[in-house]
Backbone bond lengths (Angstrom), bond angles and torsions (degrees), N, CA, C in turn:
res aa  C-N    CA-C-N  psi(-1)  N-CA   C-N-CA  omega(-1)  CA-C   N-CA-C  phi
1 X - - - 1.439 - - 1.526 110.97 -
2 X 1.375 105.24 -34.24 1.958 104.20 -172.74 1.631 92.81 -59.28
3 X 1.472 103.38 -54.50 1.889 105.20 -162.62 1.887 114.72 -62.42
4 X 1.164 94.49 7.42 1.579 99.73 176.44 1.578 103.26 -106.31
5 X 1.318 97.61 -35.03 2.014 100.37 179.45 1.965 106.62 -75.71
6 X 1.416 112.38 -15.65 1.398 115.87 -154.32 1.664 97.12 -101.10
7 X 1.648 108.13 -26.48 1.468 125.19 -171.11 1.806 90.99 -83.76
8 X 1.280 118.94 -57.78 1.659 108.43 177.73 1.982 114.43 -64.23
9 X 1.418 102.61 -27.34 1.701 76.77 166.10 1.343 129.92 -74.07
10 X 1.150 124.20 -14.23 1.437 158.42 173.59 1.880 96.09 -42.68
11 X 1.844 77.75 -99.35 1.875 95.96 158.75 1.396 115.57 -23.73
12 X 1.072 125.29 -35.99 1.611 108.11 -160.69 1.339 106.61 -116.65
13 X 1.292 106.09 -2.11 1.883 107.98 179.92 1.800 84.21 -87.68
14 X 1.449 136.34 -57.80 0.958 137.62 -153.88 1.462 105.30 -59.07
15 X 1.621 130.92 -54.50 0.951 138.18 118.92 1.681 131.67 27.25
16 X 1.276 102.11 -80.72 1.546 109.19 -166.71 1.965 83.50 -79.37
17 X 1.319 120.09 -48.79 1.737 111.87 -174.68 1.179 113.98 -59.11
18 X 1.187 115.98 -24.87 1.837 113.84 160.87 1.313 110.01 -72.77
19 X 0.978 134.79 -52.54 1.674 140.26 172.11 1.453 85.62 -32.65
20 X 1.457 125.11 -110.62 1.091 130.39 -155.94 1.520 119.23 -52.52
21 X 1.297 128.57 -21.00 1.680 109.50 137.37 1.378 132.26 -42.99
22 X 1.047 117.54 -68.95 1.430 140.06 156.31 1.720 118.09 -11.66
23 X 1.624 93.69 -57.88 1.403 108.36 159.09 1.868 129.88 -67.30
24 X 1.331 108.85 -39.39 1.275 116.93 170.23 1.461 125.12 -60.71
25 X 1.491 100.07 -33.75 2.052 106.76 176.86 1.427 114.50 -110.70
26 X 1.002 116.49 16.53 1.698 137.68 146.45 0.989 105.84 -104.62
27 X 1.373 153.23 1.39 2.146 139.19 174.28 1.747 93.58 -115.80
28 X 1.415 115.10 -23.38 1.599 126.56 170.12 1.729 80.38 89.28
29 X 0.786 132.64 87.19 1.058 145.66 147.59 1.615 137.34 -91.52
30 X 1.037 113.16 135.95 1.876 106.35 -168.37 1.393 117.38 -72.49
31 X 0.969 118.07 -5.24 1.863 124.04 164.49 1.527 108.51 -80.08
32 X 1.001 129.89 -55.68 1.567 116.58 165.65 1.088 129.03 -125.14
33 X 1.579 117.37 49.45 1.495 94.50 -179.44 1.802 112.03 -102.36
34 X 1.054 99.75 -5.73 1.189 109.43 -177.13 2.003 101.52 -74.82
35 X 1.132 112.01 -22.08 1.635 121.30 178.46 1.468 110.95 -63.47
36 X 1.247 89.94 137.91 1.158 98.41 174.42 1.988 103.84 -90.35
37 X 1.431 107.80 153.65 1.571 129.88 -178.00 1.463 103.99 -39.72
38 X 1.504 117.72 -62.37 1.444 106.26 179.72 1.723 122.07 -40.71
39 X 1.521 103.63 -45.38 1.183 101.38 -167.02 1.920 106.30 -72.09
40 X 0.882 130.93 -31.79 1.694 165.49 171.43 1.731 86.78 -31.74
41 X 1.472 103.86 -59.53 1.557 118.15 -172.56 1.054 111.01 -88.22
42 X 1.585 150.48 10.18 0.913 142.36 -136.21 1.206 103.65 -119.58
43 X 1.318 140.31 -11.31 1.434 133.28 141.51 1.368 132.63 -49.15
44 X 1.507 111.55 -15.38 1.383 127.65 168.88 1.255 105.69 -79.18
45 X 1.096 110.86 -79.91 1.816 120.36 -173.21 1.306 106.57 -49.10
46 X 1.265 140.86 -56.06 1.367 135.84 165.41 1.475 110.35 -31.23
47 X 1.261 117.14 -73.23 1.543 114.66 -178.46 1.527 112.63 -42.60
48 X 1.164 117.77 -55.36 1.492 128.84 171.37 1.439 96.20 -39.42
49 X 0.904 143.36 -96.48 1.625 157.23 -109.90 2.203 88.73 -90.65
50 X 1.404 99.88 -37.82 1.591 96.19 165.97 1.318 127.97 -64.71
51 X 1.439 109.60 -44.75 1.545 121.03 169.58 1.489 108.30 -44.19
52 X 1.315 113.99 -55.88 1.537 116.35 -146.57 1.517 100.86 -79.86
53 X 1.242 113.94 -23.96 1.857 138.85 178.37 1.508 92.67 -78.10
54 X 0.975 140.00 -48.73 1.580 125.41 -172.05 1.861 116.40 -90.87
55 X 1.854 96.65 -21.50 1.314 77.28 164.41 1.743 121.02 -102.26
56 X 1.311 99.01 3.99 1.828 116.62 -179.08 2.470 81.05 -64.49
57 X 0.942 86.24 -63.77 1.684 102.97 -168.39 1.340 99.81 -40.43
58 X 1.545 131.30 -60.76 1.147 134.44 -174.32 1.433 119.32 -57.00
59 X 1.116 102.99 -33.57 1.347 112.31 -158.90 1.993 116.88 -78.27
60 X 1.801 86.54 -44.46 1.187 120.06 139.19 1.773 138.48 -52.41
61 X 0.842 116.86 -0.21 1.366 137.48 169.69 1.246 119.61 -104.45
62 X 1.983 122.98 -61.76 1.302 119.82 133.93 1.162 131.89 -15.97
63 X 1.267 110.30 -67.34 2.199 109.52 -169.92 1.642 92.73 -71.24
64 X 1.377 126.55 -24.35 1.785 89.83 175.36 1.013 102.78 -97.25
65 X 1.405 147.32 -54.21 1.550 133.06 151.48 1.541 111.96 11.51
66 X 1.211 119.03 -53.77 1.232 123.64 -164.25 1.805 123.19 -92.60
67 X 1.613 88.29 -18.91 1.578 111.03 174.52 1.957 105.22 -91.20
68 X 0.909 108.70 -28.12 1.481 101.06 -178.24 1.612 125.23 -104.74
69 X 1.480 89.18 5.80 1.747 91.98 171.03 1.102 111.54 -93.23
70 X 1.467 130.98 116.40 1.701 118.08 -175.27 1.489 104.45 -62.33
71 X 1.541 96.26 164.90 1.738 97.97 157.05 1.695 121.96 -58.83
72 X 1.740 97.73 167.05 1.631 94.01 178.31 1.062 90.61 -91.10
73 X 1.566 113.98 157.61 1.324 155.63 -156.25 2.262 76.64 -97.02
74 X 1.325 99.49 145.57 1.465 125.68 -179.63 1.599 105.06 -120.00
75 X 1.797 97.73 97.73 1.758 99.63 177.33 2.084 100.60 -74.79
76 X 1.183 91.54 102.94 1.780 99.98 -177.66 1.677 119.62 -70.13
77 X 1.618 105.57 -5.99 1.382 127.10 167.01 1.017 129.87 -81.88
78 X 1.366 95.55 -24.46 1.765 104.33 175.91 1.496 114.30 -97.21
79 X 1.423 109.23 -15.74 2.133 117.12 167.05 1.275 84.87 -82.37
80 X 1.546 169.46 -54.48 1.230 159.80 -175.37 1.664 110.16 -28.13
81 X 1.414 105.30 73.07 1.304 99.52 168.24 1.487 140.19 -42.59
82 X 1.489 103.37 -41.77 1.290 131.77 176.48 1.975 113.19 -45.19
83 X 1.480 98.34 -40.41 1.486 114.07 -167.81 1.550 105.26 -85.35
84 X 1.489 129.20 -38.71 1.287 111.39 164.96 1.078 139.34 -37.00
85 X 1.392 129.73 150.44 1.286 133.34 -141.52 1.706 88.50 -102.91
């Protein structure tokens, strides 16, 4: 539950800094007007392009995680019903 409250402050900080870009090269303002739009948006796309990189990574970490752990070994003496005491 925290990483869902920690993932929307994220979103919404990125968010409100696009807002107020957004706002700065629409009022012609001297902090960005000289910017070009991509950069204007670029708290969006950045976040995007991190997300997809950390969960490309994660995800990727898992599938070999999962490729380099052998199987467990099967003690076949201990399913030997017969041998219990």
């Amino acid at each position: 539950m925290a990483l869902q409250e920690k993932n929307n402050d994220i979103v919404g900080f990125s968010a409100l800094i696009c807002l107020v870009l957004v706002g700065f090269k629409l009022a012609g303002s001297i902090i960005a007007v000289n910017w070009s739009w991509w950069w204007v948006f670029s708290p969006i796309w950045i976040y995007a392009i991190l997300s997809v990189v950390f969960y490309a990574l994660a995800a990727f970490h898992k599938f070999n995680k999962q490729i380099s752990t052998p199987p467990t070994r099967i003690d076949h003496n201990a399913l030997d019903l017969s041998k219990r005491p």
